[in-house]
N, C-alpha and C positions, 0 to 999 in steps of 0.2 A: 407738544408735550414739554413740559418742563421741563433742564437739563435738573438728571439729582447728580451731586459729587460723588466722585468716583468713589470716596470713603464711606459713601451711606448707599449702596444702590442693593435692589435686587435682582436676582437673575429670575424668573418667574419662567416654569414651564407647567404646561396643562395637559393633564392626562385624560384622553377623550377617549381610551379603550386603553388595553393592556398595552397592543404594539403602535398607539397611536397617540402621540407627544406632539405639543404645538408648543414650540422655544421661540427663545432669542433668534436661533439661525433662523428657522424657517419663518420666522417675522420677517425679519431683515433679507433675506433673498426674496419673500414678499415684494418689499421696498423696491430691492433694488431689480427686482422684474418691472413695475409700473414705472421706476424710473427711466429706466437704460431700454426697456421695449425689446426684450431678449435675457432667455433662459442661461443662454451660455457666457452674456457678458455679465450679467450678474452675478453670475458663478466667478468668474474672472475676476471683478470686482473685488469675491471675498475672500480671495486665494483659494480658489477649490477647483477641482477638475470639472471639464466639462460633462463627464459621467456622474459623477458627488451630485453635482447642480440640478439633472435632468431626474437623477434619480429621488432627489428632496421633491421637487414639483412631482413628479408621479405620484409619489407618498400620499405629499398634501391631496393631489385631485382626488387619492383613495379614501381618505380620514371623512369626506363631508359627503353631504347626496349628492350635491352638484359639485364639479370641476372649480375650482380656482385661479386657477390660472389656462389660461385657453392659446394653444402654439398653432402659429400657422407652417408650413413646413417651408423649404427654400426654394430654391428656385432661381430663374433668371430677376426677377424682382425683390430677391430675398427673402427670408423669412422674418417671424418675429414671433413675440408673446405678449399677453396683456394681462392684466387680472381680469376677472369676470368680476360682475357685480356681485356673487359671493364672496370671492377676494377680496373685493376691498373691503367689503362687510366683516370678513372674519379678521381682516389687520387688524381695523378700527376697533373692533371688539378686545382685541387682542391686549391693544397696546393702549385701551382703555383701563382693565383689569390692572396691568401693569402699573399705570400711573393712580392705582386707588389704593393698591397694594402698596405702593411706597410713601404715597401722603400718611394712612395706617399707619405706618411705623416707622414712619419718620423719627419720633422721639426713642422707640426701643433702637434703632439703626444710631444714632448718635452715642447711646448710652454703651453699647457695645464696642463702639468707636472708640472710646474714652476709656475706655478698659481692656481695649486690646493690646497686647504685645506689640514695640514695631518690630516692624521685619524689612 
């Protein structure tokens, strides 16, 4: 994805039911679950507790017909996390929208820019 400047971006969240929102965060623990191969370093990752973390992946695996993210439990060999091939399908999607949404309004994001207050 493109980087956009911090001074034109948007924060894009999708409302897939009432109590069911697909943000920024649950992209990004997305991310950083395929990255790090673990629920609770990801979590760690984005300064959040190891319950915050476990409970956003629950969320998600509830929000779609199949799981998202799939944990194996620990053990003497450890445990981990992965995305499921939904996972990655719903980031992709995710952080597709996201970047069609900002080429969009690219020129109203500048124009607002240009006429905002600094602070």
């Amino acid at each position: 994805m493109t980087a956009t400047p911090a001074s034109r971006r948007l924060s894009l969240r999708v409302l897939l039911a009432p109590d069911a929102m697909l943000g920024p965060g649950k992209a990004e623990l997305l991310e950083r679950v395929r990255d790090t191969g673990s629920i609770s370093a990801a979590g760690r990752a984005m300064g959040m507790s190891y319950k915050r973390a476990w409970d956003l992946a629950s969320a998600m695996n509830k929000m779609f017909d199949a799981p998202l993210i799939q944990a194996s439990k620990g053990g003497s060999s450890g445990g981990g996390a992965v995305l499921t091939p939904l996972g990655t399908q719903v980031l992709a999607t995710y952080r597709r929208i996201e970047q069609t949404c900002a080429q969009a309004a690219a020129a109203d994001l500048d124009w607002l820019r240009a006429h905002a207050a600094a602070t």
